[in-house]
N, CA, C and O atoms as CSV, one atom per row, in Angstrom:
chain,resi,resn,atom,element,x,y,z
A,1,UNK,N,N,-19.420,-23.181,6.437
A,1,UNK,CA,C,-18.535,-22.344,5.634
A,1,UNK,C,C,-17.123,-22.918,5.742
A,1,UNK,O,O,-16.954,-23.451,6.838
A,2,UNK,N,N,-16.007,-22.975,4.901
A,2,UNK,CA,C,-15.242,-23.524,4.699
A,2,UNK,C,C,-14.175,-22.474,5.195
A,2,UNK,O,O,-14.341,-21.272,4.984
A,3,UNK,N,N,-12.956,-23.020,5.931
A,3,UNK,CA,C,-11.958,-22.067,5.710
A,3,UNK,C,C,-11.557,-21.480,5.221
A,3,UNK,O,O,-10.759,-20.810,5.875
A,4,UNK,N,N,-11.659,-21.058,3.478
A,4,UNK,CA,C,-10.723,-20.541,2.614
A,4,UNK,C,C,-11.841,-19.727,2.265
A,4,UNK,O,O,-11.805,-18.948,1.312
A,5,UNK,N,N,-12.805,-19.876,2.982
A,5,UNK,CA,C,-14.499,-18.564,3.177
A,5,UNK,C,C,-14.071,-17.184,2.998
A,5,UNK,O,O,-12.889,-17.086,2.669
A,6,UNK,N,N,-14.760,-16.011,3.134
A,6,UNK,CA,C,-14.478,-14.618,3.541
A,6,UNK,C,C,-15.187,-14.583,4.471
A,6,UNK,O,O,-16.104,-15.348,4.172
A,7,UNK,N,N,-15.307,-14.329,5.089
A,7,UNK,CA,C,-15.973,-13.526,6.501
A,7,UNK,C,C,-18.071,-13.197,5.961
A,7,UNK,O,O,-18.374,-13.165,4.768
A,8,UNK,N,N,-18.770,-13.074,6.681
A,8,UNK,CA,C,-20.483,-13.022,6.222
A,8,UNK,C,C,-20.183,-11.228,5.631
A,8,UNK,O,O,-21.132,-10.742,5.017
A,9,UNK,N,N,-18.918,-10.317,5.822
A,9,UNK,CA,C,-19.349,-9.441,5.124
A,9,UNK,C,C,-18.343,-9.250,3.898
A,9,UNK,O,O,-18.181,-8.201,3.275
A,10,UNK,N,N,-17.777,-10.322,3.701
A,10,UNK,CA,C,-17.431,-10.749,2.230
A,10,UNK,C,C,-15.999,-9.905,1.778
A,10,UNK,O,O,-15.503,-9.639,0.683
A,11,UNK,N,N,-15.501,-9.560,3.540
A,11,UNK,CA,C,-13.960,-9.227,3.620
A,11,UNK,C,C,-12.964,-9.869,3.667
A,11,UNK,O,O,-13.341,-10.968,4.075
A,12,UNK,N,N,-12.014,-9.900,3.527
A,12,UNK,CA,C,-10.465,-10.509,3.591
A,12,UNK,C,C,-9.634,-10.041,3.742
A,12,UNK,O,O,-9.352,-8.977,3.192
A,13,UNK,N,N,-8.835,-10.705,4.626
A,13,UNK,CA,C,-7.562,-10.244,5.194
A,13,UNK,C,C,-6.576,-9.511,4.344
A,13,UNK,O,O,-6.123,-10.226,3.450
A,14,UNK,N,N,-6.238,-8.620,4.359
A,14,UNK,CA,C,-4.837,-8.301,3.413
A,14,UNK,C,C,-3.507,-9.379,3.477
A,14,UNK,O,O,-2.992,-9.932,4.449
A,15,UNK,N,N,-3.261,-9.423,2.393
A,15,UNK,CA,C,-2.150,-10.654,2.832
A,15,UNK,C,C,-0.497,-9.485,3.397
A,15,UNK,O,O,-0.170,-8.300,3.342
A,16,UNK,N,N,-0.039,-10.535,3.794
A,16,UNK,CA,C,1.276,-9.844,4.441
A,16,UNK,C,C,2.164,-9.427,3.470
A,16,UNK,O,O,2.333,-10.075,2.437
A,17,UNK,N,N,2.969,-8.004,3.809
A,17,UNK,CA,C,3.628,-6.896,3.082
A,17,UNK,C,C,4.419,-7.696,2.291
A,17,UNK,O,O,4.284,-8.823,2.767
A,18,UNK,N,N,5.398,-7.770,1.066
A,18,UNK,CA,C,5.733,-8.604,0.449
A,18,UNK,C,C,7.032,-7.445,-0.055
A,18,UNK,O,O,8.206,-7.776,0.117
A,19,UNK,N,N,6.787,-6.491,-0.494
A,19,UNK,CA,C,7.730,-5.454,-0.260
A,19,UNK,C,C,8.333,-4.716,0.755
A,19,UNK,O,O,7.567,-4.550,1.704
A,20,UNK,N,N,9.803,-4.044,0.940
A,20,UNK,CA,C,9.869,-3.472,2.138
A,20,UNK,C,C,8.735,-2.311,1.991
A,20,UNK,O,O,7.973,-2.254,1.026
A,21,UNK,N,N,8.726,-1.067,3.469
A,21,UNK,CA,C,8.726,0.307,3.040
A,21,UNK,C,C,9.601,0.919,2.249
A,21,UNK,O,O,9.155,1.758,1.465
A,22,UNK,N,N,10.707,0.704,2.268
A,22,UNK,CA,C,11.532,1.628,1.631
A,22,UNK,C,C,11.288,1.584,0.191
A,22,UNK,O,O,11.526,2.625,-0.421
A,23,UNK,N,N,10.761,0.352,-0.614
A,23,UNK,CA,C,11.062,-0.118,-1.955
A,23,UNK,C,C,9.328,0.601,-2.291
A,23,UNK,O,O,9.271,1.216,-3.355
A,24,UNK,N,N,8.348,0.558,-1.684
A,24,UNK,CA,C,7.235,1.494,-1.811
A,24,UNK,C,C,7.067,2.387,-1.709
A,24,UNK,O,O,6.191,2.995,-2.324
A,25,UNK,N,N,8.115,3.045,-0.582
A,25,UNK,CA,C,8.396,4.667,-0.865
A,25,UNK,C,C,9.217,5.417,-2.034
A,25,UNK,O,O,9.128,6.540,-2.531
A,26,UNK,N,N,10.273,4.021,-2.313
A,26,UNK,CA,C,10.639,4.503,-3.823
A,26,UNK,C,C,9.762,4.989,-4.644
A,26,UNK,O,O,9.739,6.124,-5.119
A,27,UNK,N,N,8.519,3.512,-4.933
A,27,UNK,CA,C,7.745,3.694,-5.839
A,27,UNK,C,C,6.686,4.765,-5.544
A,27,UNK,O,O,5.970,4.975,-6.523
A,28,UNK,N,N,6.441,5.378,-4.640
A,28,UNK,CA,C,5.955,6.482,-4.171
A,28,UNK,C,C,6.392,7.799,-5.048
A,28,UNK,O,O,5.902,8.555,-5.887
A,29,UNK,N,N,7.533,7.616,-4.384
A,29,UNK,CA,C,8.439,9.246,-4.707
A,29,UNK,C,C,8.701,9.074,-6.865
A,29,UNK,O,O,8.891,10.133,-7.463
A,30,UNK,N,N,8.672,7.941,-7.569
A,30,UNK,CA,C,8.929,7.898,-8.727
A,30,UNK,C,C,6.898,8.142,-8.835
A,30,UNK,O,O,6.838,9.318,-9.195
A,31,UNK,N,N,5.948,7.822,-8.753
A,31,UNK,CA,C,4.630,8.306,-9.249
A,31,UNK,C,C,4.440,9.643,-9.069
A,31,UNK,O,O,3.457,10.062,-9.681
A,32,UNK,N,N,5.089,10.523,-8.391
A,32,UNK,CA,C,4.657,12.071,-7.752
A,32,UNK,C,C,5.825,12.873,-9.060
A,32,UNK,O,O,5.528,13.812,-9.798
A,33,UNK,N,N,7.378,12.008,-8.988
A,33,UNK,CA,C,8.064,12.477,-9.900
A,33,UNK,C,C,7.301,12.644,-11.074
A,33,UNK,O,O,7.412,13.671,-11.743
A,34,UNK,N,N,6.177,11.302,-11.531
A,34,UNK,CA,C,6.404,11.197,-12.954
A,34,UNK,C,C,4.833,11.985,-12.919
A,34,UNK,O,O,4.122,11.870,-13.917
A,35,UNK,N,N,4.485,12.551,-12.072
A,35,UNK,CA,C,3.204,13.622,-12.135
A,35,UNK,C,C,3.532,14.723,-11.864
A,35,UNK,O,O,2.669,15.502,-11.460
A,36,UNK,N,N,4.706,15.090,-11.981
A,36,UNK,CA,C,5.129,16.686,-11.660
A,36,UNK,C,C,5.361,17.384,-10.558
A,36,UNK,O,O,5.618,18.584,-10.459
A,37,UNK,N,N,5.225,16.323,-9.475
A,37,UNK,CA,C,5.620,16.647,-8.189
A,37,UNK,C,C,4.486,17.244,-6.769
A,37,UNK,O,O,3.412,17.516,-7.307
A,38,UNK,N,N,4.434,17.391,-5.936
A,38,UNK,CA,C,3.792,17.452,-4.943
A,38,UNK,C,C,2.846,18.652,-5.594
A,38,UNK,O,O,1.674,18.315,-5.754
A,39,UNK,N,N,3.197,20.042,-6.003
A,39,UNK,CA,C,2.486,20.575,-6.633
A,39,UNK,C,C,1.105,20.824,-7.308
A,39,UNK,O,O,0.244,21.700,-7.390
A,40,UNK,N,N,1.436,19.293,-7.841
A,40,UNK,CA,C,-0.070,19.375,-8.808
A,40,UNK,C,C,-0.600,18.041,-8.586
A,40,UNK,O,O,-0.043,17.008,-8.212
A,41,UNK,N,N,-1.972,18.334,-8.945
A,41,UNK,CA,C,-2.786,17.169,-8.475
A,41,UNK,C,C,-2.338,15.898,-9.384
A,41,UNK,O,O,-1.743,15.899,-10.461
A,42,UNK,N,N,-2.892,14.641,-8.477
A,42,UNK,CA,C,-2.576,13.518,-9.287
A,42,UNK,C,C,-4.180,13.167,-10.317
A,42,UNK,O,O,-5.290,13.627,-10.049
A,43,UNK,N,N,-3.916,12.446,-11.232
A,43,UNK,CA,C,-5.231,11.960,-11.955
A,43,UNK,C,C,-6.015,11.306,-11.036
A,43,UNK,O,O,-5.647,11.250,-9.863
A,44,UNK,N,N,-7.375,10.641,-11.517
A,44,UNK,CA,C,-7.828,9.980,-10.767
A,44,UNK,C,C,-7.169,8.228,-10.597
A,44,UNK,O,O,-7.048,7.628,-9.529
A,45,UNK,N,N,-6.798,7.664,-12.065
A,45,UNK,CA,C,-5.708,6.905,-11.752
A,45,UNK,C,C,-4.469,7.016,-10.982
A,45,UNK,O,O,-4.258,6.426,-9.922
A,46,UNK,N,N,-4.091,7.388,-11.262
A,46,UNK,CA,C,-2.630,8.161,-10.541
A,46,UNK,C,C,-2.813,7.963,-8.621
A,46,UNK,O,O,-2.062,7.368,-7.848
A,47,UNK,N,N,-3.892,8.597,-8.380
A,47,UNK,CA,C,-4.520,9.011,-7.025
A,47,UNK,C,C,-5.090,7.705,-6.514
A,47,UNK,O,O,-5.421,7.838,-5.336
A,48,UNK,N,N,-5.342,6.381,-7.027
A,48,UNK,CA,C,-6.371,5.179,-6.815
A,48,UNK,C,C,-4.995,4.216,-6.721
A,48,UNK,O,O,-5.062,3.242,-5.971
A,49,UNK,N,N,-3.334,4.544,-7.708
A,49,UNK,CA,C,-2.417,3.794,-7.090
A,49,UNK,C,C,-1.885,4.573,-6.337
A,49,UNK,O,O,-1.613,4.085,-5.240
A,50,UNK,N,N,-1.611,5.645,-6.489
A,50,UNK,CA,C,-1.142,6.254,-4.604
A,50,UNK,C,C,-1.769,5.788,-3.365
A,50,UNK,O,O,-1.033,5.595,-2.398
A,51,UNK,N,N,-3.297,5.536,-3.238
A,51,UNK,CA,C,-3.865,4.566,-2.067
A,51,UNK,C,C,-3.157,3.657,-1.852
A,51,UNK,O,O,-2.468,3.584,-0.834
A,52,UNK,N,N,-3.185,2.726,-2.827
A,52,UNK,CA,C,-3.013,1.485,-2.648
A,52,UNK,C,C,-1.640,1.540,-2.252
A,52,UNK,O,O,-1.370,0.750,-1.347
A,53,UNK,N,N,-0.580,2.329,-2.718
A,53,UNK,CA,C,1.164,2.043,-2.183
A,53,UNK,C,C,0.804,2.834,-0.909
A,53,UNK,O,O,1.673,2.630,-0.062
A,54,UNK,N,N,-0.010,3.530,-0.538
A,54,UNK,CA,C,0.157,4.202,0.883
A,54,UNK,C,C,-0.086,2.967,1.783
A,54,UNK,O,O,0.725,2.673,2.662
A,55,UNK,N,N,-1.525,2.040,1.497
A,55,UNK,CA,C,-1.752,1.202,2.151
A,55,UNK,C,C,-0.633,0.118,2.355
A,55,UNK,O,O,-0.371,-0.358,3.460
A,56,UNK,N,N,0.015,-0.236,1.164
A,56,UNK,CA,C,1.408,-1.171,1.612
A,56,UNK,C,C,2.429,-0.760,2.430
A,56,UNK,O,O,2.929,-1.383,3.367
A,57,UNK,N,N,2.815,0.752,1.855
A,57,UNK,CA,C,3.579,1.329,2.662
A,57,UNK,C,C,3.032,1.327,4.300
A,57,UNK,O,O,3.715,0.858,5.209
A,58,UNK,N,N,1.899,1.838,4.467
A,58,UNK,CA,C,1.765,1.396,5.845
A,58,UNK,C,C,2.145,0.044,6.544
A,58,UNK,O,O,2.790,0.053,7.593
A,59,UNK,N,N,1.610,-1.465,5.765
A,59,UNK,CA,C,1.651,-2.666,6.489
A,59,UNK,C,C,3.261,-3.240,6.629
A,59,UNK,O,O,3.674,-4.000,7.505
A,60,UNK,N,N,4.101,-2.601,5.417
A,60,UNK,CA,C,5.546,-2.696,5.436
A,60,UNK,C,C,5.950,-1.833,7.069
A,60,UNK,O,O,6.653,-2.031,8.060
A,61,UNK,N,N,5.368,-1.209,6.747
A,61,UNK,CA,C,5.990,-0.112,8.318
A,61,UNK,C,C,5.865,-0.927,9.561
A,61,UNK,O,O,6.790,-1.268,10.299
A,62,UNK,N,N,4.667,-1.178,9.685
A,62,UNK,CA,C,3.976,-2.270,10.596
A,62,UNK,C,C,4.626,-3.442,10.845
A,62,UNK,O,O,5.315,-3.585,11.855
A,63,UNK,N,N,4.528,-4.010,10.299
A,63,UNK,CA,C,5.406,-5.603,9.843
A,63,UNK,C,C,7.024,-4.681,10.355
A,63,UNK,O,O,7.358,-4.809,11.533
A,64,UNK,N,N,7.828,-3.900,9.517
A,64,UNK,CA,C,9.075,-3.310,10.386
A,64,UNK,C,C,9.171,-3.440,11.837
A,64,UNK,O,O,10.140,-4.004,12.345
A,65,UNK,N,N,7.923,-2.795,12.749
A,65,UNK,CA,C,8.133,-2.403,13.958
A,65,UNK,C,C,8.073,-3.871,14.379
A,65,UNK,O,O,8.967,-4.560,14.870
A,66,UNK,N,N,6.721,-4.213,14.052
A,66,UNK,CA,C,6.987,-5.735,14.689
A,66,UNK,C,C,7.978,-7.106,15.108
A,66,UNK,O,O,8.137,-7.864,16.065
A,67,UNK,N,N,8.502,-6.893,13.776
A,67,UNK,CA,C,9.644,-7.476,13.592
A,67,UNK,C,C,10.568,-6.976,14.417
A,67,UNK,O,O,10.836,-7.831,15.262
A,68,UNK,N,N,11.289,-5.824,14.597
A,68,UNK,CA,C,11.989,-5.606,15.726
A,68,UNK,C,C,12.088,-5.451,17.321
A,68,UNK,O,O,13.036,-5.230,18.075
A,69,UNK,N,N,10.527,-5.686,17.548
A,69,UNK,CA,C,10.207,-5.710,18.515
A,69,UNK,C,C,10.111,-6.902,19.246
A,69,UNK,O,O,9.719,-6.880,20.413
């Protein structure tokens, strides 16, 4: 298997945060704005990119601590 392989269960690494947190929590707080706010539910689109910025937002956080540490 070659280096540039996936793993035998056909996973891959997330690549490293590329945005801060802060600039994903923007984009956070503007998707909830533009759905009416904490209130009401998000779509199922809506809800499938909220994962995904939670998940950046997490590795930005991560990558933060690290970095200062």
């Amino acid at each position: 298997m070659s280096a540039s392989s996936s793993d035998s269960s056909g996973t891959t690494e997330a690549p490293a945060p590329v945005r801060s947190a802060s600039v994903v929590n923007t984009e956070i707080r503007a998707l909830w704005a533009r759905a009416g706010g904490a209130g009401r539910a998000l779509s199922s689109a809506e809800q499938e990119r909220y994962q995904r910025l939670l998940v950046e937002w997490a590795a930005a956080v991560r990558a933060d601590v690290v970095e200062a540490a």
